[in-house]
Biotite code that builds the C-alpha atoms (Angstrom):
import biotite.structure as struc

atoms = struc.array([
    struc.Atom([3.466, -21.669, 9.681], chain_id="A", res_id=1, res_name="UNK", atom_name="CA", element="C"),
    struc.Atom([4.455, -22.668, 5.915], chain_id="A", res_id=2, res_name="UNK", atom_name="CA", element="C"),
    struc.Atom([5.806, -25.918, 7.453], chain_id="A", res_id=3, res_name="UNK", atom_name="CA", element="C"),
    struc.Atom([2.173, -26.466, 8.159], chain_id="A", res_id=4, res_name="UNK", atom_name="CA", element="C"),
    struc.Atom([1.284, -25.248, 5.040], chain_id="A", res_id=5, res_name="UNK", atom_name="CA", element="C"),
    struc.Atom([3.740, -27.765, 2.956], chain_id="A", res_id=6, res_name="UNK", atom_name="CA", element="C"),
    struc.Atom([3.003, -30.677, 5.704], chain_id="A", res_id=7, res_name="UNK", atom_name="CA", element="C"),
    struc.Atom([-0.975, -29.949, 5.077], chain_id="A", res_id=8, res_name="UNK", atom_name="CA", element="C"),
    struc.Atom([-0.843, -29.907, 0.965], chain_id="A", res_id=9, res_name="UNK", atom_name="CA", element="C"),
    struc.Atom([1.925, -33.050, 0.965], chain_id="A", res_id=10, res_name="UNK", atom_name="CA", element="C"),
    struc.Atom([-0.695, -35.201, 2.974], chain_id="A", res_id=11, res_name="UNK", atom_name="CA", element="C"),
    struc.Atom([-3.363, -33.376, 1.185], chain_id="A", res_id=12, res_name="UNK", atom_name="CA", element="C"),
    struc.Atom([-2.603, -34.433, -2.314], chain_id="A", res_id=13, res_name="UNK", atom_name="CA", element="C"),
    struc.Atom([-1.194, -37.901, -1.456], chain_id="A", res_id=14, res_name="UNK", atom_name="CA", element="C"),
    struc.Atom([-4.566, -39.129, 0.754], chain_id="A", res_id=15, res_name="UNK", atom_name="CA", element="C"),
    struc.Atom([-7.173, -37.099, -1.047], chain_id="A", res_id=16, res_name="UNK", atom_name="CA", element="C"),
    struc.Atom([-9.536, -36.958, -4.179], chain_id="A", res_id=17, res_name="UNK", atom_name="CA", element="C"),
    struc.Atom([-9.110, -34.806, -6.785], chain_id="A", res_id=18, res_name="UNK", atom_name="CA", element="C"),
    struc.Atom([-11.862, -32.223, -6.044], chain_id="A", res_id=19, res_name="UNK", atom_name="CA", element="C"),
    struc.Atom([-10.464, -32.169, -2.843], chain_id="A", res_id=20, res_name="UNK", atom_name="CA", element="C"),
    struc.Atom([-7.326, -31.566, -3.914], chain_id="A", res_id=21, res_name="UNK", atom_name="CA", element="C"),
    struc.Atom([-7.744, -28.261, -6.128], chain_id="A", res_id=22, res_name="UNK", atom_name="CA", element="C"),
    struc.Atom([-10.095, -27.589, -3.159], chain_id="A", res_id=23, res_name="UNK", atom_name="CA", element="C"),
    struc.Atom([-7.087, -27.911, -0.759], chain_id="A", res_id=24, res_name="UNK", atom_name="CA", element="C"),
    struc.Atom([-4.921, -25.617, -3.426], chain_id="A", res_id=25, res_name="UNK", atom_name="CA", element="C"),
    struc.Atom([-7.801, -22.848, -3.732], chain_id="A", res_id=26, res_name="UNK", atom_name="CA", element="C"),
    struc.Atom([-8.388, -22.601, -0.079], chain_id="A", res_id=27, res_name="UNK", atom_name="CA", element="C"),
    struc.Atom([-4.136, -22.193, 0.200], chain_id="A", res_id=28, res_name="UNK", atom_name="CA", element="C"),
    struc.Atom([-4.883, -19.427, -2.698], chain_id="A", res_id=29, res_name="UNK", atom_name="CA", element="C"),
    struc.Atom([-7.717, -18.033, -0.615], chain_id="A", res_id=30, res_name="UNK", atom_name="CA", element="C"),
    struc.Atom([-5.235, -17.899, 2.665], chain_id="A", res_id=31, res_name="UNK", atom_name="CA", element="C"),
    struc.Atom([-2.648, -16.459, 0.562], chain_id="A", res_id=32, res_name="UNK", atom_name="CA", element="C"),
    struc.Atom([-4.764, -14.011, -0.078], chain_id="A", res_id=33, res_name="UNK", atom_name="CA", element="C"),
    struc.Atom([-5.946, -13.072, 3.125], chain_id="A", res_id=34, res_name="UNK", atom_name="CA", element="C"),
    struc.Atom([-2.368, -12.464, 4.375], chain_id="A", res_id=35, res_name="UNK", atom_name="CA", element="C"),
    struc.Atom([-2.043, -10.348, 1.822], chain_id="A", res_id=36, res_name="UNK", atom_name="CA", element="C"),
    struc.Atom([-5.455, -8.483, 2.691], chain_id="A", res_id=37, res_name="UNK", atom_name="CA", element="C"),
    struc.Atom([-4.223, -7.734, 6.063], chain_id="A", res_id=38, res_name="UNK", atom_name="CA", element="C"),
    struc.Atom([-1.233, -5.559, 4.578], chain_id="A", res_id=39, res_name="UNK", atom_name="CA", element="C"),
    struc.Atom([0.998, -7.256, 7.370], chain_id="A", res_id=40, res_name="UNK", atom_name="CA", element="C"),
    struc.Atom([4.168, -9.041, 6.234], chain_id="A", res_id=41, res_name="UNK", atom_name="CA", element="C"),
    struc.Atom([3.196, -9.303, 2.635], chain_id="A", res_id=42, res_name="UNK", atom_name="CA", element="C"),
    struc.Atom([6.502, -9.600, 1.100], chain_id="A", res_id=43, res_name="UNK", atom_name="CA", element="C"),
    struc.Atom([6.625, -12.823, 3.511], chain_id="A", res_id=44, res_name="UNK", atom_name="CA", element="C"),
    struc.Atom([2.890, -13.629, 2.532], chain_id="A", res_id=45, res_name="UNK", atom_name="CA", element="C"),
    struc.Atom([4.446, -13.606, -1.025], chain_id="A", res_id=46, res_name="UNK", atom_name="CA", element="C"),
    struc.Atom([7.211, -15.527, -0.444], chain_id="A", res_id=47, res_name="UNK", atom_name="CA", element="C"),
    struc.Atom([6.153, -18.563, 1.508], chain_id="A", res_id=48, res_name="UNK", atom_name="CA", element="C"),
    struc.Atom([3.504, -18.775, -0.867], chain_id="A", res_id=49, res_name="UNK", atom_name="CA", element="C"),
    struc.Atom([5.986, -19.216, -3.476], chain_id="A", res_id=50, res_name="UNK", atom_name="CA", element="C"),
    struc.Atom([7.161, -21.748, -1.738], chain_id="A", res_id=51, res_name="UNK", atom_name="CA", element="C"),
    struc.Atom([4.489, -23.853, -1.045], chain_id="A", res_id=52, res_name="UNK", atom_name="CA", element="C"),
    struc.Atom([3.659, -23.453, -5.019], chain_id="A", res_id=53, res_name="UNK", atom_name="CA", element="C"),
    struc.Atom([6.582, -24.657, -6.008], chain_id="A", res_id=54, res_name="UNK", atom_name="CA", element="C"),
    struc.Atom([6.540, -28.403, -2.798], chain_id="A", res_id=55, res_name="UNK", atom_name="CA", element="C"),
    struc.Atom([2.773, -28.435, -4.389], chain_id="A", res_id=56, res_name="UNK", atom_name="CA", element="C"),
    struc.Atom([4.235, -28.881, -8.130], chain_id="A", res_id=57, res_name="UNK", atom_name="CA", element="C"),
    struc.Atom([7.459, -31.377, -7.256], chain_id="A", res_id=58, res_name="UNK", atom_name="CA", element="C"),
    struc.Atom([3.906, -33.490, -5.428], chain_id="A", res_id=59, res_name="UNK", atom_name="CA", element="C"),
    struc.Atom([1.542, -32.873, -7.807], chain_id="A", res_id=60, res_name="UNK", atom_name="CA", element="C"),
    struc.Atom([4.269, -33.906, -10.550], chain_id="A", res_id=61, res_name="UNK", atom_name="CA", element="C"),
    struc.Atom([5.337, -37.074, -8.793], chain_id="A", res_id=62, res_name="UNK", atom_name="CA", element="C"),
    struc.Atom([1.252, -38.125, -7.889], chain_id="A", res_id=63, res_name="UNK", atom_name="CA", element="C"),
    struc.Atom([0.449, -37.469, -11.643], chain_id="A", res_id=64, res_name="UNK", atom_name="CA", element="C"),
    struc.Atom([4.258, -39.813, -12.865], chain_id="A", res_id=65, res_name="UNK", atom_name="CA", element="C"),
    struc.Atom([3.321, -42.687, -10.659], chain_id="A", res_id=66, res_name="UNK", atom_name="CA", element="C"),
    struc.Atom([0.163, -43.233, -12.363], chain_id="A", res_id=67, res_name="UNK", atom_name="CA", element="C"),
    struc.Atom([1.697, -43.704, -16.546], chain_id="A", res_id=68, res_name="UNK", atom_name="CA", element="C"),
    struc.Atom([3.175, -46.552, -18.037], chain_id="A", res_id=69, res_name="UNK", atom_name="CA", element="C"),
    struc.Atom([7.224, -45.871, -19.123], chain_id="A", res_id=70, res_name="UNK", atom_name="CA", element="C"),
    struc.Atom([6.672, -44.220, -22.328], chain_id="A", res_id=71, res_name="UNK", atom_name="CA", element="C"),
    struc.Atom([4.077, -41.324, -20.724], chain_id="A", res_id=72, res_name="UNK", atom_name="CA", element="C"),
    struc.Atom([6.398, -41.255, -17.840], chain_id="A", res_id=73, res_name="UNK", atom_name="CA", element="C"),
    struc.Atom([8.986, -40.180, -20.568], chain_id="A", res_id=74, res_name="UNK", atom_name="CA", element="C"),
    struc.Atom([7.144, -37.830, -21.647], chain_id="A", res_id=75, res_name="UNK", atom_name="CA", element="C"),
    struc.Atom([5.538, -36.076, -18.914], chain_id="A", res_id=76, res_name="UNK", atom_name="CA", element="C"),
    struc.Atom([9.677, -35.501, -17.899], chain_id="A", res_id=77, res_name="UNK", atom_name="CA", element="C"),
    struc.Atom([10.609, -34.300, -21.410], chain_id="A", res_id=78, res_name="UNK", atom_name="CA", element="C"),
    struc.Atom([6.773, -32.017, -20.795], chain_id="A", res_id=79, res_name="UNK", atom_name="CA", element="C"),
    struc.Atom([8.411, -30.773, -17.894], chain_id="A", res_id=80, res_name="UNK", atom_name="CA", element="C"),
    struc.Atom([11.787, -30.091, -18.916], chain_id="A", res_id=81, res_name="UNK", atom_name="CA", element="C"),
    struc.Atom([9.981, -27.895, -21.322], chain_id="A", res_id=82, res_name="UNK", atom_name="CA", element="C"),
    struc.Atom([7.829, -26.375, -19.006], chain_id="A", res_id=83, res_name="UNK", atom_name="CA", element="C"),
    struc.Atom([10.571, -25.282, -16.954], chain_id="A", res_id=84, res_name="UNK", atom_name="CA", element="C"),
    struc.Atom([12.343, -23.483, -19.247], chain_id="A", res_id=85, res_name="UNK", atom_name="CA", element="C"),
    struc.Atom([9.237, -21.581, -20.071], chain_id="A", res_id=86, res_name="UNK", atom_name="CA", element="C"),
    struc.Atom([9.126, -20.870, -16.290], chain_id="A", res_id=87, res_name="UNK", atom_name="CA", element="C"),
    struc.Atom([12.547, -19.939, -15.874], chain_id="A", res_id=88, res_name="UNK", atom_name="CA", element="C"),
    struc.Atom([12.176, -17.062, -19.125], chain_id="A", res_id=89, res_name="UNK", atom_name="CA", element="C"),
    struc.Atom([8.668, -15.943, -17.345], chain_id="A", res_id=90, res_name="UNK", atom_name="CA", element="C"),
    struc.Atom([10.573, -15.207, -14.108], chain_id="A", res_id=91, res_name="UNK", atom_name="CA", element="C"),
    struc.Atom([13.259, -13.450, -15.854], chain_id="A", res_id=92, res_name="UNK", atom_name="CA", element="C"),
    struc.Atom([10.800, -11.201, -17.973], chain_id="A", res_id=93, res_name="UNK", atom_name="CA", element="C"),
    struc.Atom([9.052, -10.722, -14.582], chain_id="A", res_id=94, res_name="UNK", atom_name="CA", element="C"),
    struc.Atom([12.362, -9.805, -12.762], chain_id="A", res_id=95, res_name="UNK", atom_name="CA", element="C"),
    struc.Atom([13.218, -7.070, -15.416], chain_id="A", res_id=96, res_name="UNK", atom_name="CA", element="C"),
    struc.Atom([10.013, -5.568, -15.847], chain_id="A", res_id=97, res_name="UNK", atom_name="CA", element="C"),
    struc.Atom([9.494, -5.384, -11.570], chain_id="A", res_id=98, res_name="UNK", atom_name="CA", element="C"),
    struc.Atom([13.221, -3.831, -11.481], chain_id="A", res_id=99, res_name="UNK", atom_name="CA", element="C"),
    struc.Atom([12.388, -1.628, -14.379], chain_id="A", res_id=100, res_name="UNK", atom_name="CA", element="C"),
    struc.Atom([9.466, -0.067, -12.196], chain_id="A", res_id=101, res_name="UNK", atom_name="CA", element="C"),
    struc.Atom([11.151, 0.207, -9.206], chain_id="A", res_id=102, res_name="UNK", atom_name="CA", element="C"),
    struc.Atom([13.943, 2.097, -10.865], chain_id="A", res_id=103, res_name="UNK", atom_name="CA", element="C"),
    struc.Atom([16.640, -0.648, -10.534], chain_id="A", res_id=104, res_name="UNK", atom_name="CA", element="C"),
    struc.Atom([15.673, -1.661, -6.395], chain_id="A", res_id=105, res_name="UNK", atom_name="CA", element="C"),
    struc.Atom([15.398, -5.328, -6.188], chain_id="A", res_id=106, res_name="UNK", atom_name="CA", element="C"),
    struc.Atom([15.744, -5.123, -2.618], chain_id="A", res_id=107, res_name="UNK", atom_name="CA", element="C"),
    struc.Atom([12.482, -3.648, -1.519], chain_id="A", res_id=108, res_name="UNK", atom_name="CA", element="C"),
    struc.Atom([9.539, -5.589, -0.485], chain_id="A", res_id=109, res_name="UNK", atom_name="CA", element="C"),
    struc.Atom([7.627, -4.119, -3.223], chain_id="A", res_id=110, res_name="UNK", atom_name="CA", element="C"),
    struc.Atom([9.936, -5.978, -5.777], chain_id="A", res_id=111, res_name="UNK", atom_name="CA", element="C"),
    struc.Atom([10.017, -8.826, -3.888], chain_id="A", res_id=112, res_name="UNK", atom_name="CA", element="C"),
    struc.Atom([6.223, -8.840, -3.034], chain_id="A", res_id=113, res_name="UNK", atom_name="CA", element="C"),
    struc.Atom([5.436, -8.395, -6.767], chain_id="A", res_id=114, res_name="UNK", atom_name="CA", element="C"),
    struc.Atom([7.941, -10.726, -7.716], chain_id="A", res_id=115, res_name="UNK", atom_name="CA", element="C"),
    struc.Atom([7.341, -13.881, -5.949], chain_id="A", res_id=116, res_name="UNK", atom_name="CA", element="C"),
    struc.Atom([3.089, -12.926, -6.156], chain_id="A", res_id=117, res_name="UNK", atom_name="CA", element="C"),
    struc.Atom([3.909, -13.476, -9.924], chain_id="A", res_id=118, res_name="UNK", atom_name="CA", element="C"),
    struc.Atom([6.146, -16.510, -9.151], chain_id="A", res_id=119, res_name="UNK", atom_name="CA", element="C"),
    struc.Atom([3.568, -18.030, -7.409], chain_id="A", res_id=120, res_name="UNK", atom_name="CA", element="C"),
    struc.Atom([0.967, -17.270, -9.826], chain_id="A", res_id=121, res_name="UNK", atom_name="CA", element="C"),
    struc.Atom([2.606, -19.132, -12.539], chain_id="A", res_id=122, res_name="UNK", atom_name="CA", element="C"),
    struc.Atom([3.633, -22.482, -10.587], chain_id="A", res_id=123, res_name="UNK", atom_name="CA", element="C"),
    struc.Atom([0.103, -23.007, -9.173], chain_id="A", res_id=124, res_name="UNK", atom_name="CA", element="C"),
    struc.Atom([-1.461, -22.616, -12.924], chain_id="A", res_id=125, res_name="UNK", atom_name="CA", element="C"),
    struc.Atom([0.839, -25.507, -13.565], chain_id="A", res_id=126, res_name="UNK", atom_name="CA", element="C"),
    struc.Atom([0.143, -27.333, -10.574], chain_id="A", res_id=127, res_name="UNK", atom_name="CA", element="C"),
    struc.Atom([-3.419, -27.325, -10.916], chain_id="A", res_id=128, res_name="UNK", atom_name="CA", element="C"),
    struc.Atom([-2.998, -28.846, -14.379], chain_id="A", res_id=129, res_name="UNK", atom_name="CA", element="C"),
    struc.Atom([-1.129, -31.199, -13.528], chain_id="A", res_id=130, res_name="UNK", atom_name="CA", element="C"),
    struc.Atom([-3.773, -32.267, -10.776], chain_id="A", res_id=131, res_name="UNK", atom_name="CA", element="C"),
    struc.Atom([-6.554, -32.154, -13.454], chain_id="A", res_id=132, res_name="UNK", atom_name="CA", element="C"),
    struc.Atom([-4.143, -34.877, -15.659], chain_id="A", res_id=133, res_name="UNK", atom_name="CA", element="C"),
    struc.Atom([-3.744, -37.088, -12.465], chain_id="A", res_id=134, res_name="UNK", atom_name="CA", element="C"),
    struc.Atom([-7.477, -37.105, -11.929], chain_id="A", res_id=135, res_name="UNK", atom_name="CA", element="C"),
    struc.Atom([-8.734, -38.289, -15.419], chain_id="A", res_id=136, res_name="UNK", atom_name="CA", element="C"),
    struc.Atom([-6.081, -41.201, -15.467], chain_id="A", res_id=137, res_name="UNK", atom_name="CA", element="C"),
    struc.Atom([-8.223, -44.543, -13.613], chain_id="A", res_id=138, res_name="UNK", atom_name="CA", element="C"),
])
């Protein structure tokens, strides 16, 4: 199943328009959320989801770098760098504050439901932005 997922967004954002894009990443939100509806396997509804965020932004990052000159390329990496290190402290402060309210269990699939949900949330914010860039170069 999230080999689908990853092979659907891959072809997805390299063959199609940009409202079809953030169409294709809002009806992979929309899915995500109805495995999470069903209250079966959410932990794993949270986690591949997480991982098809994070093959959507190393995609949506490349799409949006083929399209500048040197200098923006430059840039957009140095952008990036940044970015990640702003991800990496989010996911930290998220870690401490989910093991804080489950008194110290990282283990359970509430943690780790709530932790990669979070995870997820953050990497497709960036994604879609990232999308939005691509689109308004010509």
């Amino acid at each position: 199943m999230l080999k689908n997922i990853i092979l659907t967004a891959i072809l997805t954002f390299n063959f199609c328009s940009y409202s079809q894009t953030i169409k294709k990443v809002v009806e992979l939100e929309n899915k995500y959320q109805e495995c999470l509806d069903s209250g079966n396997g959410m932990k794993k509804c949270s986690m591949d989801f997480y991982s098809t965020s994070d093959s959507l932004l190393n995609v949506a990052y490349k799409n949006l770098k083929i399209k500048l000159n040197t200098t923006e390329q430059t840039n957009l990496k140095i952008e990036q760098q940044k970015w990640l290190k702003k991800r990496d402290a989010y996911f930290k402060k998220v870690f401490l504050e989910a093991k804080t309210e489950n008194s110290g269990d990282t283990e359970s699939s509430d943690f780790q439901m709530f932790y990669f949900d979070k995870k997820s949330t953050y990497v497709i914010e960036r994604v879609k932005e990232l999308i939005k860039r691509r689109n308004k170069i010509k």
